[in-house]
PDB file with SEQRES, HELIX, SHEET and CRYST1 records, atoms N, CA, C and O in Angstrom:
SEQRES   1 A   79  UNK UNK UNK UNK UNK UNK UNK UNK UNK UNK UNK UNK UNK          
SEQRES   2 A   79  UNK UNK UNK UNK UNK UNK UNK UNK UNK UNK UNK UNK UNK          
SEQRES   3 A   79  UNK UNK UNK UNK UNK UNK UNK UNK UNK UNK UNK UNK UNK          
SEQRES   4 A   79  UNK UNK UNK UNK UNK UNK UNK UNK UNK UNK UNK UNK UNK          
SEQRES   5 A   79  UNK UNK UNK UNK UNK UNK UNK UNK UNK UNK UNK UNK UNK          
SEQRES   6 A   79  UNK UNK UNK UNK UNK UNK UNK UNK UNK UNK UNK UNK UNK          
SEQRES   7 A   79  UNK                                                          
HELIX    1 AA1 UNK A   12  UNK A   18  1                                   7    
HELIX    2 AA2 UNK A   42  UNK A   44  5                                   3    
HELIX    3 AA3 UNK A   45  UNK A   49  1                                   5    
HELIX    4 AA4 UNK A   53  UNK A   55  5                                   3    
HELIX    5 AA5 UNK A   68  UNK A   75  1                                   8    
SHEET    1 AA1 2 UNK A  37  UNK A  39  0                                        
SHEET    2 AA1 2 UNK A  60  UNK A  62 -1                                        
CRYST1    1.000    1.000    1.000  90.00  90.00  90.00 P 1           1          
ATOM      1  N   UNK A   1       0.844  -1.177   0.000  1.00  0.00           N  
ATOM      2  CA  UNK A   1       0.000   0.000   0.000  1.00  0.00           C  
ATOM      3  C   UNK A   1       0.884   1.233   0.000  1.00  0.00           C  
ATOM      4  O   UNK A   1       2.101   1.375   0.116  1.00  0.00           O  
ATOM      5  N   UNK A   2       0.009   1.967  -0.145  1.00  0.00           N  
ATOM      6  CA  UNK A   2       1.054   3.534  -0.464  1.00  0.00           C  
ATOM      7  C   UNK A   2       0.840   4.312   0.663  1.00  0.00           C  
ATOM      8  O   UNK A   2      -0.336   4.656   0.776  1.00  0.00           O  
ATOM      9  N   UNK A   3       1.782   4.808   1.765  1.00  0.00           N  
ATOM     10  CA  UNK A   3       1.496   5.470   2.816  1.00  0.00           C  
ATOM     11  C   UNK A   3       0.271   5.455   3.330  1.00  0.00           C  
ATOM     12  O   UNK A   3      -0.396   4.448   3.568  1.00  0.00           O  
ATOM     13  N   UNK A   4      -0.129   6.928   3.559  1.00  0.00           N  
ATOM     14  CA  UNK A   4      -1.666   7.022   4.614  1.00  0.00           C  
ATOM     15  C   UNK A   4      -2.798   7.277   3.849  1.00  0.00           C  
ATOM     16  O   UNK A   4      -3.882   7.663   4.286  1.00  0.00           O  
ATOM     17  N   UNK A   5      -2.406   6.965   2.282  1.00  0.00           N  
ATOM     18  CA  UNK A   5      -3.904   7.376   1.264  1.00  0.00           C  
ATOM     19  C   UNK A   5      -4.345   5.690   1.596  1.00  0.00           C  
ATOM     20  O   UNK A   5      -5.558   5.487   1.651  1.00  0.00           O  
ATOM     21  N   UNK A   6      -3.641   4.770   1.765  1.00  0.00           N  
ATOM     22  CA  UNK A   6      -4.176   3.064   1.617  1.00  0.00           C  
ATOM     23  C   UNK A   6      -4.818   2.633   0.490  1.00  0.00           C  
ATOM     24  O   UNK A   6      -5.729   1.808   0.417  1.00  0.00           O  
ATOM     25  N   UNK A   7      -4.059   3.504  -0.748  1.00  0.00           N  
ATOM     26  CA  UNK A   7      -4.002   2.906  -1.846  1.00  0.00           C  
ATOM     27  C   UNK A   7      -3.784   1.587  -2.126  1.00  0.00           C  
ATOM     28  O   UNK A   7      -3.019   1.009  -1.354  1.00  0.00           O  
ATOM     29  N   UNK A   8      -4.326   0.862  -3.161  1.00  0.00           N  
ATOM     30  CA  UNK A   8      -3.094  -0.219  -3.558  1.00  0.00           C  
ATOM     31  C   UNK A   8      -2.601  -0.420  -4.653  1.00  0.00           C  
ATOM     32  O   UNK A   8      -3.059  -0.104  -5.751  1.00  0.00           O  
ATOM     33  N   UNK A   9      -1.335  -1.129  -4.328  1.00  0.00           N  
ATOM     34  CA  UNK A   9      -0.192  -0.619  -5.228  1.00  0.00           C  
ATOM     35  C   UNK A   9      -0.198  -1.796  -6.590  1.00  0.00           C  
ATOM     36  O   UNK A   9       0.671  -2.659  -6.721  1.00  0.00           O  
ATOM     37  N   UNK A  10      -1.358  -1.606  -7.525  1.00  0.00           N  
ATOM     38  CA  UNK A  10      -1.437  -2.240  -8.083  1.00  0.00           C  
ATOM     39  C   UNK A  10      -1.276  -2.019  -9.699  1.00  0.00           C  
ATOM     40  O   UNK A  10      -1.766  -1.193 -10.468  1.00  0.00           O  
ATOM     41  N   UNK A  11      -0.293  -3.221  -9.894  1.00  0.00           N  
ATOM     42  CA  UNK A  11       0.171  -2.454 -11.796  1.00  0.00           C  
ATOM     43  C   UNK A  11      -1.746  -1.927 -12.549  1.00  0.00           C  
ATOM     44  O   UNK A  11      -2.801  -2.504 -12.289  1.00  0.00           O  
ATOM     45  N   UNK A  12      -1.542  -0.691 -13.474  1.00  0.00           N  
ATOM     46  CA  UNK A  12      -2.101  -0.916 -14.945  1.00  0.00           C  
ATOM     47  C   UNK A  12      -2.536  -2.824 -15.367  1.00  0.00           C  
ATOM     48  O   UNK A  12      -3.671  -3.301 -15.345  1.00  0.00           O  
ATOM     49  N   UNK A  13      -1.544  -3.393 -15.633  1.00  0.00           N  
ATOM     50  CA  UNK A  13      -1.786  -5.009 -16.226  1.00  0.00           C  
ATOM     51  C   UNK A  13      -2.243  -5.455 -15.559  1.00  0.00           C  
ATOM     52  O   UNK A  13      -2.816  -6.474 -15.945  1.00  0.00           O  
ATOM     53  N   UNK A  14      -2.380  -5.095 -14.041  1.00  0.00           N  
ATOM     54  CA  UNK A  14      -3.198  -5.807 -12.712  1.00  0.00           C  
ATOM     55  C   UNK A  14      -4.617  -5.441 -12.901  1.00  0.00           C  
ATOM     56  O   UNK A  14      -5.502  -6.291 -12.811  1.00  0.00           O  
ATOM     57  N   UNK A  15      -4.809  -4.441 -13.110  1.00  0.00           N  
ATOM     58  CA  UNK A  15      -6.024  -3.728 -13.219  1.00  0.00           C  
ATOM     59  C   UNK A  15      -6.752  -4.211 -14.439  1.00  0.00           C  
ATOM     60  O   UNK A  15      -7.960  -4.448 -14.459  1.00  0.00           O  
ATOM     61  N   UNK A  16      -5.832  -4.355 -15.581  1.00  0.00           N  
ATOM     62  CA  UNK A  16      -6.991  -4.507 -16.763  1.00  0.00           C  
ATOM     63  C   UNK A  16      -6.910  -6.357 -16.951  1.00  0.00           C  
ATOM     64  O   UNK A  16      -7.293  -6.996 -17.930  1.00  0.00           O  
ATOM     65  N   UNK A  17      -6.449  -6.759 -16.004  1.00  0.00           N  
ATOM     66  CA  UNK A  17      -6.328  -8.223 -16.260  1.00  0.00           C  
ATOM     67  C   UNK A  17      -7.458  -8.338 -15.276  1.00  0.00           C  
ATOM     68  O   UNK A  17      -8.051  -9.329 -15.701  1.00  0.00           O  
ATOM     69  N   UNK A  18      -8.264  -7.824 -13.968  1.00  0.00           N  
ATOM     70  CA  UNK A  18      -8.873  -8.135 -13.449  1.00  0.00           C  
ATOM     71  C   UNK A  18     -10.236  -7.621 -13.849  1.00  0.00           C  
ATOM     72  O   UNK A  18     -11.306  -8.225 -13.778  1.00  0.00           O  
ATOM     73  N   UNK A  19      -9.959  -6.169 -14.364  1.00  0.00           N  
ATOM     74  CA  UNK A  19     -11.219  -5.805 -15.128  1.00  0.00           C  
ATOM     75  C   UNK A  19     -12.017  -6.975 -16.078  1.00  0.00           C  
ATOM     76  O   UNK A  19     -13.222  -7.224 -16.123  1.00  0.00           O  
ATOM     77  N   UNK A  20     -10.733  -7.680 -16.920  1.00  0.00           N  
ATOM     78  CA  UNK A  20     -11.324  -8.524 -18.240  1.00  0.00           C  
ATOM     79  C   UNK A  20     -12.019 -10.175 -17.397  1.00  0.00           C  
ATOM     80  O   UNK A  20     -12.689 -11.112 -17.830  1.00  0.00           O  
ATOM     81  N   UNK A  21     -11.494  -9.883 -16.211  1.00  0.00           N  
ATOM     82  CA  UNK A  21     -12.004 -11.240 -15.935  1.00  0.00           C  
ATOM     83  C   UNK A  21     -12.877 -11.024 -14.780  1.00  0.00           C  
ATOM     84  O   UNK A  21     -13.156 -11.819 -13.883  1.00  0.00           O  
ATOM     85  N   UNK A  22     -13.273  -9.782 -14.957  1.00  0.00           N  
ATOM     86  CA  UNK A  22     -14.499  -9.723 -13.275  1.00  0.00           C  
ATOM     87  C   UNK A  22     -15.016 -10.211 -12.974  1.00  0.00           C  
ATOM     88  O   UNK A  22     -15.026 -10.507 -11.779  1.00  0.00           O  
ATOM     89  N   UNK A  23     -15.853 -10.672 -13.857  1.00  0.00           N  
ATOM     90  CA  UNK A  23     -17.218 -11.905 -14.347  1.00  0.00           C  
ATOM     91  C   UNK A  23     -16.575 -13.123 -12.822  1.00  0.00           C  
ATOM     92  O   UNK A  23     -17.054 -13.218 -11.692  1.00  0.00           O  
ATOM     93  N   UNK A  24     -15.519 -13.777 -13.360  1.00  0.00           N  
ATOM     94  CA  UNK A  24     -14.940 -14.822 -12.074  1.00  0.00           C  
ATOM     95  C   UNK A  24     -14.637 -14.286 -11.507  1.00  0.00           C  
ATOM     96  O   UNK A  24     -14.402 -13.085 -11.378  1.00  0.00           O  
ATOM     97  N   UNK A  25     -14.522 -15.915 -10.562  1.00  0.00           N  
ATOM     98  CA  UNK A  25     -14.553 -15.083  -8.931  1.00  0.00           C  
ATOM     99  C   UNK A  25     -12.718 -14.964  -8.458  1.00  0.00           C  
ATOM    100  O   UNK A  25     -12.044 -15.745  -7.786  1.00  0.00           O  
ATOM    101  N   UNK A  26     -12.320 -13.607  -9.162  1.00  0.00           N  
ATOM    102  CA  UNK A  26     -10.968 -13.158  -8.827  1.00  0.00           C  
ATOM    103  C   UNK A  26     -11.271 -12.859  -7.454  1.00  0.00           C  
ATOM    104  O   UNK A  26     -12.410 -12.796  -6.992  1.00  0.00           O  
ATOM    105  N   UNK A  27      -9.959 -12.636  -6.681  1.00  0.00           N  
ATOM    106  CA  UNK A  27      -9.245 -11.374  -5.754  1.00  0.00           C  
ATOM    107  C   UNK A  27      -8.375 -10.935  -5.796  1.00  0.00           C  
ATOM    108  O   UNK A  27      -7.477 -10.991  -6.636  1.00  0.00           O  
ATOM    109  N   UNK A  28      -8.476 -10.419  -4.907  1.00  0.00           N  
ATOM    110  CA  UNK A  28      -7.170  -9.177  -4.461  1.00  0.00           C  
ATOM    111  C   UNK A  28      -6.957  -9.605  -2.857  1.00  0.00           C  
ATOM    112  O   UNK A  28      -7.809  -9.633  -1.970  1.00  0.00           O  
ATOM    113  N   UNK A  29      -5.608  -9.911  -2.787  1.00  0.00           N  
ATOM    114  CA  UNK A  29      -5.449  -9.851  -1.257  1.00  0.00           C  
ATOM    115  C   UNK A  29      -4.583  -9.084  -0.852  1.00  0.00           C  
ATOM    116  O   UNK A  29      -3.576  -9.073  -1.560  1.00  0.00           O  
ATOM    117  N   UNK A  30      -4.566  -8.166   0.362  1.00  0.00           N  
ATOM    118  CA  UNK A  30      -3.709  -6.956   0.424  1.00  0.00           C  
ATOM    119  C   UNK A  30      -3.487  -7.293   2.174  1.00  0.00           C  
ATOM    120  O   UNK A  30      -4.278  -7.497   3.095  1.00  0.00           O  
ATOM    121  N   UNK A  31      -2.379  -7.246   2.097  1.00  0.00           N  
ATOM    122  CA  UNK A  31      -1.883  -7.245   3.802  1.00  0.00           C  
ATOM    123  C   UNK A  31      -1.546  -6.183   4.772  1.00  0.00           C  
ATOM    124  O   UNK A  31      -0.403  -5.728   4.806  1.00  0.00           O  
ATOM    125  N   UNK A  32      -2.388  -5.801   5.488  1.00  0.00           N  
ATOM    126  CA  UNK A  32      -1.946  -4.247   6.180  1.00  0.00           C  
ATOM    127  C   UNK A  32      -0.672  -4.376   6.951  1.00  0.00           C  
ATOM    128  O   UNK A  32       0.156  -5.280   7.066  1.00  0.00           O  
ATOM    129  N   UNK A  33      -0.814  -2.943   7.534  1.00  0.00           N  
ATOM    130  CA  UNK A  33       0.327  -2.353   8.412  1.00  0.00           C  
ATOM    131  C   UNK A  33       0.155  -3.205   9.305  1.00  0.00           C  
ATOM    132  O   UNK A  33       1.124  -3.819   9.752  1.00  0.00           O  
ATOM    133  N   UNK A  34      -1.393  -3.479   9.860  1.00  0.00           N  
ATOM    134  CA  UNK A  34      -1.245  -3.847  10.877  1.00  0.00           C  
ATOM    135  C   UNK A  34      -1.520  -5.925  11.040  1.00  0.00           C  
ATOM    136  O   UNK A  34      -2.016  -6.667  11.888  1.00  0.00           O  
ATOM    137  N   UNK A  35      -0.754  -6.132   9.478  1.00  0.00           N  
ATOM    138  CA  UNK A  35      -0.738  -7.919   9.139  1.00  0.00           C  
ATOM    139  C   UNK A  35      -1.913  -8.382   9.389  1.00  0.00           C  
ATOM    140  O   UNK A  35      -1.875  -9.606   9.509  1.00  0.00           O  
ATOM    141  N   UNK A  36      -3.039  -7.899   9.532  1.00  0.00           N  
ATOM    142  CA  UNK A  36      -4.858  -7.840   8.736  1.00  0.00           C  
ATOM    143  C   UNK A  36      -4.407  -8.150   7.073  1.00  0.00           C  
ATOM    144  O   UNK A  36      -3.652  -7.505   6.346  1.00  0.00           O  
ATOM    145  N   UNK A  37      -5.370  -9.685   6.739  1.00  0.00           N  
ATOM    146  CA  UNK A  37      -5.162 -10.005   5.414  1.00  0.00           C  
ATOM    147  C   UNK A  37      -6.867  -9.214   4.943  1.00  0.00           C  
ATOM    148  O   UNK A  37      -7.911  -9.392   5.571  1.00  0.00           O  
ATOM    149  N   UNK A  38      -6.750  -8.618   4.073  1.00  0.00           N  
ATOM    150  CA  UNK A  38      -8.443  -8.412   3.422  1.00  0.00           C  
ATOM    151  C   UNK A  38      -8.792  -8.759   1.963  1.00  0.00           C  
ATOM    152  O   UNK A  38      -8.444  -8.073   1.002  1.00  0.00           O  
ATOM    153  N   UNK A  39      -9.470  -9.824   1.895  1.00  0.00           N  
ATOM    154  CA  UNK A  39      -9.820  -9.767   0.185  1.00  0.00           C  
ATOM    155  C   UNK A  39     -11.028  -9.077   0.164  1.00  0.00           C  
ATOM    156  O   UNK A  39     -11.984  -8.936   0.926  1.00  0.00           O  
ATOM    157  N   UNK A  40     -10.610  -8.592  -1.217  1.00  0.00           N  
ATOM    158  CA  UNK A  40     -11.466  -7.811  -1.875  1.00  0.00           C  
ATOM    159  C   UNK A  40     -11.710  -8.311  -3.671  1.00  0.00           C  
ATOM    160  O   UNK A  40     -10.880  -8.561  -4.546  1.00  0.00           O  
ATOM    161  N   UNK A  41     -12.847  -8.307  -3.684  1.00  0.00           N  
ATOM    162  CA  UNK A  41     -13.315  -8.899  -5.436  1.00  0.00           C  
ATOM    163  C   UNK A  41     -12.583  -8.301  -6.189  1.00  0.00           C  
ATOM    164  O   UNK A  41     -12.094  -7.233  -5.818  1.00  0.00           O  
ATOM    165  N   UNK A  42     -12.282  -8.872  -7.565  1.00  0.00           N  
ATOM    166  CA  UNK A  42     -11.119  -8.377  -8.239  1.00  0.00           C  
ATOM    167  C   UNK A  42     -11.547  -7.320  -8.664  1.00  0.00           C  
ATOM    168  O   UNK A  42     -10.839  -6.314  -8.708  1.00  0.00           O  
ATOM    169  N   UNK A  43     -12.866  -7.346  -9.082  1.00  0.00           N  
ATOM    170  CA  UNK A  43     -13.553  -6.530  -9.847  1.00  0.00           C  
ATOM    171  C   UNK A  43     -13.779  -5.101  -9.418  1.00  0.00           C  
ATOM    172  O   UNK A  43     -14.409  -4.346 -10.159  1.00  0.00           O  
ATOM    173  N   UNK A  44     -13.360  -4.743  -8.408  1.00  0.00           N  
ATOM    174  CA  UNK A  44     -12.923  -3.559  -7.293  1.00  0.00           C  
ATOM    175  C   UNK A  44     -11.517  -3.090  -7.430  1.00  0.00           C  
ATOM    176  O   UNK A  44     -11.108  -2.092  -6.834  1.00  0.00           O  
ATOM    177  N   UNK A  45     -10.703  -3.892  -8.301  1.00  0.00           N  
ATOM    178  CA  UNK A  45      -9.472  -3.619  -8.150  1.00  0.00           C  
ATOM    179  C   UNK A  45      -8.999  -1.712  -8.914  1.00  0.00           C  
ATOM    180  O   UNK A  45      -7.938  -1.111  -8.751  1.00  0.00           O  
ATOM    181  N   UNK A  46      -9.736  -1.436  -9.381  1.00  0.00           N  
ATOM    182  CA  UNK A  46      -9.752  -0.027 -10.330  1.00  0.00           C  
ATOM    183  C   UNK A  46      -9.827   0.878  -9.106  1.00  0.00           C  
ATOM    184  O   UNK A  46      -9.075   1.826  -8.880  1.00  0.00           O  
ATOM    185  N   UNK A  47     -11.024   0.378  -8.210  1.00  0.00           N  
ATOM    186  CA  UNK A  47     -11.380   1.487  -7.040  1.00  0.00           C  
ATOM    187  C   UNK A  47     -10.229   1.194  -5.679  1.00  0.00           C  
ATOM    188  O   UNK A  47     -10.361   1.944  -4.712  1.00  0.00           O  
ATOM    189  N   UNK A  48      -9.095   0.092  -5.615  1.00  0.00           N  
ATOM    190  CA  UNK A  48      -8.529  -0.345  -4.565  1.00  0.00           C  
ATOM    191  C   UNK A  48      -7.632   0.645  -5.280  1.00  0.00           C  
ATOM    192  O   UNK A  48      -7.499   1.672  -4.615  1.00  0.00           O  
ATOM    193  N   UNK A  49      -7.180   0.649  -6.071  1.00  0.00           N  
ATOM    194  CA  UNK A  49      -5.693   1.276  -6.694  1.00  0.00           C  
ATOM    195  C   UNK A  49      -5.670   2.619  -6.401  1.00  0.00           C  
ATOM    196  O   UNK A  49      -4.779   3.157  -5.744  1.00  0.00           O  
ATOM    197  N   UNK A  50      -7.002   3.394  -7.057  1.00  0.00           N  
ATOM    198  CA  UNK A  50      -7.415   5.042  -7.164  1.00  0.00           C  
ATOM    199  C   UNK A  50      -7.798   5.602  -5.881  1.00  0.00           C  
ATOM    200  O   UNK A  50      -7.264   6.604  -5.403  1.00  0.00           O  
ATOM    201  N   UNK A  51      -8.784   4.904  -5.298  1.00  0.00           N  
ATOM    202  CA  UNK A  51      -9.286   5.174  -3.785  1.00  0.00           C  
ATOM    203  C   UNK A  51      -8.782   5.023  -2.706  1.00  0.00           C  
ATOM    204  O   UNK A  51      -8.628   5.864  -1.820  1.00  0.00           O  
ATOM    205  N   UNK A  52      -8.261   3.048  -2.732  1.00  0.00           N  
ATOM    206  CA  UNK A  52      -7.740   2.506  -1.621  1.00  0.00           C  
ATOM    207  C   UNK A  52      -8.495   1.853  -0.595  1.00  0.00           C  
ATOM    208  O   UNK A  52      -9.628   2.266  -0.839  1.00  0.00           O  
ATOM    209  N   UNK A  53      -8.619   0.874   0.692  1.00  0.00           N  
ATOM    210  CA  UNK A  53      -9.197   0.137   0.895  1.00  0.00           C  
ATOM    211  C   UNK A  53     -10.299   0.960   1.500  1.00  0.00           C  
ATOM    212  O   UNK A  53     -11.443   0.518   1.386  1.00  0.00           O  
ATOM    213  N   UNK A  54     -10.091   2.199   2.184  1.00  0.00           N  
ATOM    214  CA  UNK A  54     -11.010   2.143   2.469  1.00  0.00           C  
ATOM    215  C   UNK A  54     -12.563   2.551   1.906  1.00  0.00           C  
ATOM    216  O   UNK A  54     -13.629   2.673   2.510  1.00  0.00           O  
ATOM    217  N   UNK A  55     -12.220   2.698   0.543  1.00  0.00           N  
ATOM    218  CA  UNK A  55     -13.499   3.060  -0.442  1.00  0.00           C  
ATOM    219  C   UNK A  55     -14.232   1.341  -0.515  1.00  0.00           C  
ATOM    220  O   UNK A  55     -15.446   1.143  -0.462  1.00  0.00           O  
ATOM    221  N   UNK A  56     -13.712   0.793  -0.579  1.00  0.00           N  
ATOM    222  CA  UNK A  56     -13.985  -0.403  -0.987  1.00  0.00           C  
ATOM    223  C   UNK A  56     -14.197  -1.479   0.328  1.00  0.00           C  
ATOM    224  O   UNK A  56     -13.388  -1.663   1.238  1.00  0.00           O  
ATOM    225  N   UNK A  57     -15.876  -2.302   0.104  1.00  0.00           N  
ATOM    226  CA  UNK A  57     -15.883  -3.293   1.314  1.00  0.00           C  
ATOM    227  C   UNK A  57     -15.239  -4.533   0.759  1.00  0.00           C  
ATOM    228  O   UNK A  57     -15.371  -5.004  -0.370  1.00  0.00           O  
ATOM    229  N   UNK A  58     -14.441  -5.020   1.872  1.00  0.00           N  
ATOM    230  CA  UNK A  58     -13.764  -6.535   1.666  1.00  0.00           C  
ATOM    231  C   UNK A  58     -14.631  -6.998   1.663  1.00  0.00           C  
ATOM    232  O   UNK A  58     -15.721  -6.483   1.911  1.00  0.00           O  
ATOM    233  N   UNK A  59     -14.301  -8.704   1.230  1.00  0.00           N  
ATOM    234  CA  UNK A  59     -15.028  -9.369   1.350  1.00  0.00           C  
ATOM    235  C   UNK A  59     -14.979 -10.501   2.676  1.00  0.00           C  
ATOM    236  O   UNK A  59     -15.796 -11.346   3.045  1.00  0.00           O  
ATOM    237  N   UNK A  60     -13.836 -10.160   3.119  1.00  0.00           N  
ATOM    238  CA  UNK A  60     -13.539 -10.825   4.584  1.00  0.00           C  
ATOM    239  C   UNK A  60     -12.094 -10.513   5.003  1.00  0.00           C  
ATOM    240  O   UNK A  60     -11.240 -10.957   4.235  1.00  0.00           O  
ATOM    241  N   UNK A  61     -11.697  -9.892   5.981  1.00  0.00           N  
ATOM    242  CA  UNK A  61     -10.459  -9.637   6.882  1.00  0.00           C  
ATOM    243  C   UNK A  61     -10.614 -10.838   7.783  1.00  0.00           C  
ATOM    244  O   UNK A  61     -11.568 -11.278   8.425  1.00  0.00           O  
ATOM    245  N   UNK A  62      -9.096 -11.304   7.583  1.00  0.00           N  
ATOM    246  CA  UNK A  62      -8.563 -12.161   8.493  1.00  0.00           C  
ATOM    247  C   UNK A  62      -7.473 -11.748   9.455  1.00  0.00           C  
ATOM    248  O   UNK A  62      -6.524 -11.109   8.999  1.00  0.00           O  
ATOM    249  N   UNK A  63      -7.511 -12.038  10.700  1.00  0.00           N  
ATOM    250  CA  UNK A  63      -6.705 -11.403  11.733  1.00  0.00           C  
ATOM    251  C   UNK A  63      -5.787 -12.582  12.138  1.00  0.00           C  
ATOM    252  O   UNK A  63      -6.018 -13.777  11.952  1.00  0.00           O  
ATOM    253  N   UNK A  64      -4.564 -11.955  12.801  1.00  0.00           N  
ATOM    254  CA  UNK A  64      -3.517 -13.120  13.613  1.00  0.00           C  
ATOM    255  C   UNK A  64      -4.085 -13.744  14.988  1.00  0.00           C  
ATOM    256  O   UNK A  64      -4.281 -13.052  15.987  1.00  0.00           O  
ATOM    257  N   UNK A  65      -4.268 -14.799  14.939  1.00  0.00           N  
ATOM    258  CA  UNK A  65      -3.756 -16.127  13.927  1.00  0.00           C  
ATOM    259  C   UNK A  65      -4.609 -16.774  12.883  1.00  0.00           C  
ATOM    260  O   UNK A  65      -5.710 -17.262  13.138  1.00  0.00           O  
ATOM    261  N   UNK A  66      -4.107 -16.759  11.800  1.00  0.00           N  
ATOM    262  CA  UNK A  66      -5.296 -16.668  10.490  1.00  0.00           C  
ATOM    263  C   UNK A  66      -5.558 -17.562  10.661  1.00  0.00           C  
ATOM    264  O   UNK A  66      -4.879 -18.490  11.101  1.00  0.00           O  
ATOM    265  N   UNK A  67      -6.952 -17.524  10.266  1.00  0.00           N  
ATOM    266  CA  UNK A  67      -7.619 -19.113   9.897  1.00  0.00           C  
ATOM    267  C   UNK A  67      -7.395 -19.283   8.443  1.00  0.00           C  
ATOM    268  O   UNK A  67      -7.845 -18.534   7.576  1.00  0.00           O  
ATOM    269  N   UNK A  68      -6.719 -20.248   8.265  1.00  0.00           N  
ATOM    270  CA  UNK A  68      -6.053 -20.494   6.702  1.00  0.00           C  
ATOM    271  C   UNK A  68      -7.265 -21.383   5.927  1.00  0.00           C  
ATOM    272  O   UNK A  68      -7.516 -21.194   4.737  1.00  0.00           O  
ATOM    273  N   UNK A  69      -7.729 -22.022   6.460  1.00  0.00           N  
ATOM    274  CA  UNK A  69      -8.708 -23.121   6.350  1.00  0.00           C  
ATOM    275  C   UNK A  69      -9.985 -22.379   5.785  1.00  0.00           C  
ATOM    276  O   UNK A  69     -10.445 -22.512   4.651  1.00  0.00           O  
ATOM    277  N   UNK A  70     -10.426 -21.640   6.712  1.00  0.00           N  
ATOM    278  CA  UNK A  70     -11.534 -20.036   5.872  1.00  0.00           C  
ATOM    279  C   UNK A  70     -10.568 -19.404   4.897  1.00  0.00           C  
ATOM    280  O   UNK A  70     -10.942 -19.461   3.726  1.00  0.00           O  
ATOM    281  N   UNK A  71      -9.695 -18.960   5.066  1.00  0.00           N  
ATOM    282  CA  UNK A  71      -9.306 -18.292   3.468  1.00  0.00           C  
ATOM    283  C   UNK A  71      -9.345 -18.817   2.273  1.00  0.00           C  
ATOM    284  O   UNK A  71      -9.839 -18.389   1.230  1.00  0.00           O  
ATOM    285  N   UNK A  72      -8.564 -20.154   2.602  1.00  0.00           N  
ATOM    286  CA  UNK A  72      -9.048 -21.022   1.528  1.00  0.00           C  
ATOM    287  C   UNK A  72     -10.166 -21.345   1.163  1.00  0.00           C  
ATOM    288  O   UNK A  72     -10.399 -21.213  -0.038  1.00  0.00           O  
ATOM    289  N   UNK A  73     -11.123 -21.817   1.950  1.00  0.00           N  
ATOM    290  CA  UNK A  73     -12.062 -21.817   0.871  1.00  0.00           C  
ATOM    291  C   UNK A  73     -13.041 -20.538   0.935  1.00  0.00           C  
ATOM    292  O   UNK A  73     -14.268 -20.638   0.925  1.00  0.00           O  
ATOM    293  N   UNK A  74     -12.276 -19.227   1.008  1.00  0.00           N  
ATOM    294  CA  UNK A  74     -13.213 -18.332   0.465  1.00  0.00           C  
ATOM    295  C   UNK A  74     -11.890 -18.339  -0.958  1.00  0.00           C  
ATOM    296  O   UNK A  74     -12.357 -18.390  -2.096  1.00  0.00           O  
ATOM    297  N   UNK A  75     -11.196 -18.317  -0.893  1.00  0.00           N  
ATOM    298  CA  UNK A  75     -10.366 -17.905  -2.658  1.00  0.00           C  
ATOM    299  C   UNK A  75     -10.304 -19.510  -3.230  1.00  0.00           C  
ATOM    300  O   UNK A  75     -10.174 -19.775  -4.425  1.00  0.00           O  
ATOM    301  N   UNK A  76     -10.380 -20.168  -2.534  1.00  0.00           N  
ATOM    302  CA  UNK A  76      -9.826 -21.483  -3.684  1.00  0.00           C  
ATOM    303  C   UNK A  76     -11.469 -22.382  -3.322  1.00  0.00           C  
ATOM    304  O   UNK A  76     -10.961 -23.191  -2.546  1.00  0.00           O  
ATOM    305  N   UNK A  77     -12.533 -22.667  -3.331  1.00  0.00           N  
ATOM    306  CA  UNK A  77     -13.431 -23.346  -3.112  1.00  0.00           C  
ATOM    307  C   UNK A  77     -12.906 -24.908  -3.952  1.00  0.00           C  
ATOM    308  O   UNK A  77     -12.383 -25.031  -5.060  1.00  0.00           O  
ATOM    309  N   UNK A  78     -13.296 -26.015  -2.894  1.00  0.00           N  
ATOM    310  CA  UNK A  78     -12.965 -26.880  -3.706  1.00  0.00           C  
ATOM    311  C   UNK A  78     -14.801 -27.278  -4.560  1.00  0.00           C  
ATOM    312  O   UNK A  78     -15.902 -26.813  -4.265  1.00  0.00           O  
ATOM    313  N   UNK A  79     -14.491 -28.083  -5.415  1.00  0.00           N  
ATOM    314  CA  UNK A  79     -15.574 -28.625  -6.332  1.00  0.00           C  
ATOM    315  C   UNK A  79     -16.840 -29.402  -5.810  1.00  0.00           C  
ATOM    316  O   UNK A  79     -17.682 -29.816  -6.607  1.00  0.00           O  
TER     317      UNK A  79                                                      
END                                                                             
């Protein structure tokens, strides 16, 4: 992230690669200052870059000690 705007620091190619694929279920995972993981839909990624997190609602913050087991299957669902 970029200082105290809490931008994120995300390429142009990041942006239009997530734009083209919004439709699926992309993310974005961004790790704070304060090692808070937050995904956010990819499809937000235009408003994470320009705005920063806090324009944008996650779709779930995970705190220390992560539950890895919920992250996973909120980004990787199995079949």
């Amino acid at each position: 992230m970029h200082g105290q705007s809490k931008k994120v620091a995300l390429s142009p190619h990041q942006v239009a690669w997530q734009t083209r694929h919004g439709h699926a279920n992309s993310f974005v995972v961004v790790r704070g200052a304060d090692l808070d993981i937050g995904v956010y839909m990819g499809s937000s990624s235009t408003d994470l870059r320009m705005d920063g997190i806090d324009a944008v609602e996650a779709v779930s913050i995970f705190e220390e000690p992560y539950d890895w087991g919920r992250f996973w299957a909120l980004t990787a669902p199995s079949a």
